[in-house]
CHARMM internal coordinates of N, CA and C (Angstrom, degrees):
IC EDIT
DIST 1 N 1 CA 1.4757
DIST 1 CA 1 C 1.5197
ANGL 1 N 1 CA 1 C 110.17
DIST 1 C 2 N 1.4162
ANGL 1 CA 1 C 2 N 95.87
DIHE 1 N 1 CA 1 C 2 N 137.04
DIST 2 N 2 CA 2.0588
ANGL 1 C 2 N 2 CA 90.35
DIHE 1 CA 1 C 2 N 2 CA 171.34
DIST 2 CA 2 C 1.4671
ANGL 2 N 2 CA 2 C 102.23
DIHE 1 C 2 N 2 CA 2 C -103.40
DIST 2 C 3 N 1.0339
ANGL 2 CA 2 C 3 N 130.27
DIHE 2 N 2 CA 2 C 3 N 127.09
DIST 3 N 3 CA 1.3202
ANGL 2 C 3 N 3 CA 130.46
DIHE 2 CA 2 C 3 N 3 CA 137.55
DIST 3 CA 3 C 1.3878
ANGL 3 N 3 CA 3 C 129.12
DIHE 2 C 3 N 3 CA 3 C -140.89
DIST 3 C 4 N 1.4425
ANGL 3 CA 3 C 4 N 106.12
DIHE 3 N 3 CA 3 C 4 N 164.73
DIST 4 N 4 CA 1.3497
ANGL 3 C 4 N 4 CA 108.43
DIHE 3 CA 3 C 4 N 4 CA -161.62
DIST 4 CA 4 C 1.5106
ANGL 4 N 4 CA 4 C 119.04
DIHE 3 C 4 N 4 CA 4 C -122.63
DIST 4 C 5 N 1.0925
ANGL 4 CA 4 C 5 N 151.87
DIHE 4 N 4 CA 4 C 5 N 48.03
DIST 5 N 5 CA 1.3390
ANGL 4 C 5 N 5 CA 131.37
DIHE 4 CA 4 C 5 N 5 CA -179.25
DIST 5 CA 5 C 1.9450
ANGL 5 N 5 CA 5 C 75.88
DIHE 4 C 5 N 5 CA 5 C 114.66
DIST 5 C 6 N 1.3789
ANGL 5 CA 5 C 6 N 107.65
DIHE 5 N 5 CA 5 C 6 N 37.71
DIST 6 N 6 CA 1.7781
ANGL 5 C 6 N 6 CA 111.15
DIHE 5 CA 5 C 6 N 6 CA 170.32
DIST 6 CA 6 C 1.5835
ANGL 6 N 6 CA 6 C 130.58
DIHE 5 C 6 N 6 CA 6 C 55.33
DIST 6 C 7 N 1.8077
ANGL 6 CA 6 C 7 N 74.99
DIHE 6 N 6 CA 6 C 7 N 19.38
DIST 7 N 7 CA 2.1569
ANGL 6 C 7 N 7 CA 100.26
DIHE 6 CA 6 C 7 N 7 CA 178.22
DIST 7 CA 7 C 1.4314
ANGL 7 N 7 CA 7 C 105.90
DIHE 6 C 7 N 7 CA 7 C -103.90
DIST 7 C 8 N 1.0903
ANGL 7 CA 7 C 8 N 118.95
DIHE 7 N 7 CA 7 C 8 N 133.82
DIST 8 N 8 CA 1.4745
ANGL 7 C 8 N 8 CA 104.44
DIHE 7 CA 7 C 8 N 8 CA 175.30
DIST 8 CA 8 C 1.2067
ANGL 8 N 8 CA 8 C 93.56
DIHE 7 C 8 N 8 CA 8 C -87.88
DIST 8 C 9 N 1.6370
ANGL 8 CA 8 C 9 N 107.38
DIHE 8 N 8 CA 8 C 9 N 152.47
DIST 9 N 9 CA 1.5680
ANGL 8 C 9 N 9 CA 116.69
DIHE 8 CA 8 C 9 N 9 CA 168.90
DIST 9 CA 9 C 1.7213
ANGL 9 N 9 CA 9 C 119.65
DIHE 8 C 9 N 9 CA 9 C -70.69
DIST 9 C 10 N 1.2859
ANGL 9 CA 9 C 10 N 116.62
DIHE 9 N 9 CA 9 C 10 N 153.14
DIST 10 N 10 CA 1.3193
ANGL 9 C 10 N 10 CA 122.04
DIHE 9 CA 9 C 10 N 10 CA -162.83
DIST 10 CA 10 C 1.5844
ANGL 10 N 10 CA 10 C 103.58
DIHE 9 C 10 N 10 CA 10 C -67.55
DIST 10 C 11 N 1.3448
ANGL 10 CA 10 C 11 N 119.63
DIHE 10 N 10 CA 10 C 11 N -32.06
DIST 11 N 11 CA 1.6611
ANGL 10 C 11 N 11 CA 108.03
DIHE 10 CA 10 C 11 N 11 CA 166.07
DIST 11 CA 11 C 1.6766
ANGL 11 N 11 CA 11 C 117.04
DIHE 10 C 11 N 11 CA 11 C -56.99
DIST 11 C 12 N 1.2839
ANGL 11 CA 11 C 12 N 115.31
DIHE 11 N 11 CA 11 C 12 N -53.87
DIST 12 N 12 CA 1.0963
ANGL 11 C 12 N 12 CA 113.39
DIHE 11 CA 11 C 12 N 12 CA 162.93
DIST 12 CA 12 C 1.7723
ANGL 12 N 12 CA 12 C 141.27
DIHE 11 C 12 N 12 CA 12 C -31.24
DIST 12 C 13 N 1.2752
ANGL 12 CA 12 C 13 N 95.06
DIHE 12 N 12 CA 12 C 13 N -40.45
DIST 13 N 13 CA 1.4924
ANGL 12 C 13 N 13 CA 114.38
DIHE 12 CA 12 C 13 N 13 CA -169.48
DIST 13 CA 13 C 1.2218
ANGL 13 N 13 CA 13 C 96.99
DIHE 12 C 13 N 13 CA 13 C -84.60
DIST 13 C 14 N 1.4107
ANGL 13 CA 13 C 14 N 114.34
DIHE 13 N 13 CA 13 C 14 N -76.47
DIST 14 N 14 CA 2.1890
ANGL 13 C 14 N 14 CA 105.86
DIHE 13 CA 13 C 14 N 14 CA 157.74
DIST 14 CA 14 C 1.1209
ANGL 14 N 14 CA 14 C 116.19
DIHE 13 C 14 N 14 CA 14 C 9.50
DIST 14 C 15 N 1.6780
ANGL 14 CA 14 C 15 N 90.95
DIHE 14 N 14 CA 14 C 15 N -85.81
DIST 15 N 15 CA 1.4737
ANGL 14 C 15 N 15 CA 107.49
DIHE 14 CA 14 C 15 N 15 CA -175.96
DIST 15 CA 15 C 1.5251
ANGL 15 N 15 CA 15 C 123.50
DIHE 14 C 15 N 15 CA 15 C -25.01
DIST 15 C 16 N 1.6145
ANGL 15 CA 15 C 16 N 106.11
DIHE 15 N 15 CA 15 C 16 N -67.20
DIST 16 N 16 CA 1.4311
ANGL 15 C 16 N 16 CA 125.95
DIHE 15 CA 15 C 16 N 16 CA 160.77
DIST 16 CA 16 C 1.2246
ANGL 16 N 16 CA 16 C 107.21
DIHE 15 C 16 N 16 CA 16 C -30.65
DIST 16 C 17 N 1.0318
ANGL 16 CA 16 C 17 N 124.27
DIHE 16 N 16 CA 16 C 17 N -72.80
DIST 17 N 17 CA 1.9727
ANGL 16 C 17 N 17 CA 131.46
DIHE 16 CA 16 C 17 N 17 CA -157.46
DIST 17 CA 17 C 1.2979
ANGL 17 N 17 CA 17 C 105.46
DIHE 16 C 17 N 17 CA 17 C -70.50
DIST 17 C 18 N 1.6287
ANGL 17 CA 17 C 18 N 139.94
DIHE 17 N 17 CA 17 C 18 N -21.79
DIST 18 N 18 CA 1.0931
ANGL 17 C 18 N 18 CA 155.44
DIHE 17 CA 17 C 18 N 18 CA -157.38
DIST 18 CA 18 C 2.2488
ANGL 18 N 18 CA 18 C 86.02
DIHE 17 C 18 N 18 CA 18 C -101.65
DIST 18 C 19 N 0.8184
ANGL 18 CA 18 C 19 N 120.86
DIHE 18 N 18 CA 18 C 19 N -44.13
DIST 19 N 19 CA 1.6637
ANGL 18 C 19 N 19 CA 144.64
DIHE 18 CA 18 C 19 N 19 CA -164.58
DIST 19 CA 19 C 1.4832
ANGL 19 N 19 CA 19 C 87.79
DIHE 18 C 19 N 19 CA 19 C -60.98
DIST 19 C 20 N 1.7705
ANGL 19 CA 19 C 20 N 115.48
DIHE 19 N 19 CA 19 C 20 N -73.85
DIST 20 N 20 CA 1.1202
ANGL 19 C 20 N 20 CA 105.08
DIHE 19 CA 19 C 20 N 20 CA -155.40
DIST 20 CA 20 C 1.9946
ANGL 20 N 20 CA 20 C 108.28
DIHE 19 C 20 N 20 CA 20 C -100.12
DIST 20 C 21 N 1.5505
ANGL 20 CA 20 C 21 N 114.69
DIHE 20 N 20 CA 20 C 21 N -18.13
DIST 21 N 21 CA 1.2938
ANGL 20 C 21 N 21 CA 98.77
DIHE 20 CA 20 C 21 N 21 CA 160.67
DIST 21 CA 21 C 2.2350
ANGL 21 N 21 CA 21 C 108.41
DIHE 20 C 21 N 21 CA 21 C -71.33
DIST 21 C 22 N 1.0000
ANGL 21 CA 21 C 22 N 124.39
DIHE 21 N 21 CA 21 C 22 N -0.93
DIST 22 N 22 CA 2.2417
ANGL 21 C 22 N 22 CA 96.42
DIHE 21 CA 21 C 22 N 22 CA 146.27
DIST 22 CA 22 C 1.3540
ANGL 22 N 22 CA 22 C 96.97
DIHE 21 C 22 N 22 CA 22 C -92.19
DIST 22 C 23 N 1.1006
ANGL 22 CA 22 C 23 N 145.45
DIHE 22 N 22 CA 22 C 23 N -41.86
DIST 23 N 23 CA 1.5133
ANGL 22 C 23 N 23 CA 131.44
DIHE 22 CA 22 C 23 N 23 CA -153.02
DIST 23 CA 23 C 1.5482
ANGL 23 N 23 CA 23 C 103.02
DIHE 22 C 23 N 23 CA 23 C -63.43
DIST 23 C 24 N 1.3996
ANGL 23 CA 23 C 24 N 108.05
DIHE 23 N 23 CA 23 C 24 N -34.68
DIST 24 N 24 CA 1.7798
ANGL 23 C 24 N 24 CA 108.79
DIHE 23 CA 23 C 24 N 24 CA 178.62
DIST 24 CA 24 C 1.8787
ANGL 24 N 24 CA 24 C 109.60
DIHE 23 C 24 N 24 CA 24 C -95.32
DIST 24 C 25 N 1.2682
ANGL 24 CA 24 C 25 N 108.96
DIHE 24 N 24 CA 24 C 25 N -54.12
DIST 25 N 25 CA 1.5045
ANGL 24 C 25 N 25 CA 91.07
DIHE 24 CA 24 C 25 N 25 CA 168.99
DIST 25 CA 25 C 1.8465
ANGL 25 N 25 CA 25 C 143.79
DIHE 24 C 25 N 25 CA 25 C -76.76
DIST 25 C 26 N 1.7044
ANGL 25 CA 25 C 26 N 103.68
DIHE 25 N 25 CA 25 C 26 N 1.88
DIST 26 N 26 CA 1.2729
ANGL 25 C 26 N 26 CA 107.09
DIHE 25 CA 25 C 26 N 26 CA 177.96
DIST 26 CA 26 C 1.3969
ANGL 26 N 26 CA 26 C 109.98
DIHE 25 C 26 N 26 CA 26 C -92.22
DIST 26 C 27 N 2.0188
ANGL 26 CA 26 C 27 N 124.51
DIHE 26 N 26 CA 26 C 27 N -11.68
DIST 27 N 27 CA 1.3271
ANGL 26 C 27 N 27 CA 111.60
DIHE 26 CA 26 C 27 N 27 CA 152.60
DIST 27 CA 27 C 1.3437
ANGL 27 N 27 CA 27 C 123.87
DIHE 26 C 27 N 27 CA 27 C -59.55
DIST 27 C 28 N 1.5067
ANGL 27 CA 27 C 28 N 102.09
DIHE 27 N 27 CA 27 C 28 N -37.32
DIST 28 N 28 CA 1.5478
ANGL 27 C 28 N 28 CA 105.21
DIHE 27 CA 27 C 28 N 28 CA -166.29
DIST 28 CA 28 C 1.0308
ANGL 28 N 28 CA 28 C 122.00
DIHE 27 C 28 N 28 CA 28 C -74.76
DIST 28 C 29 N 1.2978
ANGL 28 CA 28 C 29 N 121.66
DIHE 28 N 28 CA 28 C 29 N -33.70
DIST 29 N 29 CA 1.6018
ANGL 28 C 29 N 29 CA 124.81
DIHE 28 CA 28 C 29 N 29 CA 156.84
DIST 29 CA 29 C 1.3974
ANGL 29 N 29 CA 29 C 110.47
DIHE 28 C 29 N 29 CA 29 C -52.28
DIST 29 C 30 N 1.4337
ANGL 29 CA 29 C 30 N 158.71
DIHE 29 N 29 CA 29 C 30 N -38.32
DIST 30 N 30 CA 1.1111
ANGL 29 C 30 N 30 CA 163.58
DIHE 29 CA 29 C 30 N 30 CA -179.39
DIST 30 CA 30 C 1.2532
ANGL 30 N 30 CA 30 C 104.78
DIHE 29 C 30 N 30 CA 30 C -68.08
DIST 30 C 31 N 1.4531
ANGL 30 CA 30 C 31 N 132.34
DIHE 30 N 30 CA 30 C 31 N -55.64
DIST 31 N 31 CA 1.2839
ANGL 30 C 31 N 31 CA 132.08
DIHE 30 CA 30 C 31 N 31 CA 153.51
DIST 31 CA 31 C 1.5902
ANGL 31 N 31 CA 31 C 133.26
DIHE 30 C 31 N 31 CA 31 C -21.06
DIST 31 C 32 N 1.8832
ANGL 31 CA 31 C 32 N 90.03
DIHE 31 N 31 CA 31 C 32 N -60.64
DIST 32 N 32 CA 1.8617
ANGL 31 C 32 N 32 CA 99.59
DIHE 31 CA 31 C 32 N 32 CA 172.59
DIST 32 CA 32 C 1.7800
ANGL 32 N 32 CA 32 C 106.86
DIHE 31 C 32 N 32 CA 32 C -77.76
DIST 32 C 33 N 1.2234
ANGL 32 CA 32 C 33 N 117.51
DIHE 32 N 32 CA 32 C 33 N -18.27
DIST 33 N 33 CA 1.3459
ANGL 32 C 33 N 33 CA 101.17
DIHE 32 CA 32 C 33 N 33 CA -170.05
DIST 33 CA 33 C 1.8065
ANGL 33 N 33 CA 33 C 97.40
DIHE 32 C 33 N 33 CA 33 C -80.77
DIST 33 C 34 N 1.2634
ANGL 33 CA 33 C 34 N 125.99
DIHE 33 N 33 CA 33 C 34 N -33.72
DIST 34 N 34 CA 1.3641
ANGL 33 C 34 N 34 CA 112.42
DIHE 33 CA 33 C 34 N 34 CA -177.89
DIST 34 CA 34 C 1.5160
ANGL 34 N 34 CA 34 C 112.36
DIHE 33 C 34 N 34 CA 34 C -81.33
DIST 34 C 35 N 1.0554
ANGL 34 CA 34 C 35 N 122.67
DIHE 34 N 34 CA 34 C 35 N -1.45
DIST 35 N 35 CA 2.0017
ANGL 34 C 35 N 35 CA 133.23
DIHE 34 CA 34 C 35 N 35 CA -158.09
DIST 35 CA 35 C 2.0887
ANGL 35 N 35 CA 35 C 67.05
DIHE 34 C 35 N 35 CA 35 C -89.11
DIST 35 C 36 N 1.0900
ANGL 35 CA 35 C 36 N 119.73
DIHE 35 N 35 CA 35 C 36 N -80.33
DIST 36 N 36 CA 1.6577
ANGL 35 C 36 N 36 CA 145.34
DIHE 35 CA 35 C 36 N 36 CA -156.69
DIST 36 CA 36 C 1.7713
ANGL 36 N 36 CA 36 C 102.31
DIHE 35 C 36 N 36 CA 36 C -94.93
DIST 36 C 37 N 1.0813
ANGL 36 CA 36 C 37 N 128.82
DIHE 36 N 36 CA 36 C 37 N 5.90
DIST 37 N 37 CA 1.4127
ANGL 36 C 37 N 37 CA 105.95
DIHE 36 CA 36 C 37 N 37 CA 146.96
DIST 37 CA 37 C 1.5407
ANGL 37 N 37 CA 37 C 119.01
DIHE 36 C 37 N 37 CA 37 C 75.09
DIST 37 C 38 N 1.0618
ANGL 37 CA 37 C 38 N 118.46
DIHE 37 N 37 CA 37 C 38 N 32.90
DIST 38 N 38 CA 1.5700
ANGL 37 C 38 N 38 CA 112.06
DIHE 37 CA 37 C 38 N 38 CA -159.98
DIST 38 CA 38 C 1.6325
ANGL 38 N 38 CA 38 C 121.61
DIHE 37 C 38 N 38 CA 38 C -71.28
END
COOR INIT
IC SEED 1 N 1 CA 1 C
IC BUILD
């Protein structure tokens, strides 16, 4: 973990936001690809 003065650093936070937008859109794509067959 980076933090600084109890901030995470902006790579860090990325990181994070990058973490949970696949954790939420790589179900959902799996979802539309079997709904539509791709």
């Amino acid at each position: 973990m980076c933090v600084y003065e109890g901030i995470l650093c902006k790579e860090q936070f990325l990181y994070v936001v990058l973490f949970v937008i696949k954790k939420i859109t790589i179900p959902f794509l799996n979802k539309v690809r079997k709904r539509y067959s791709f």
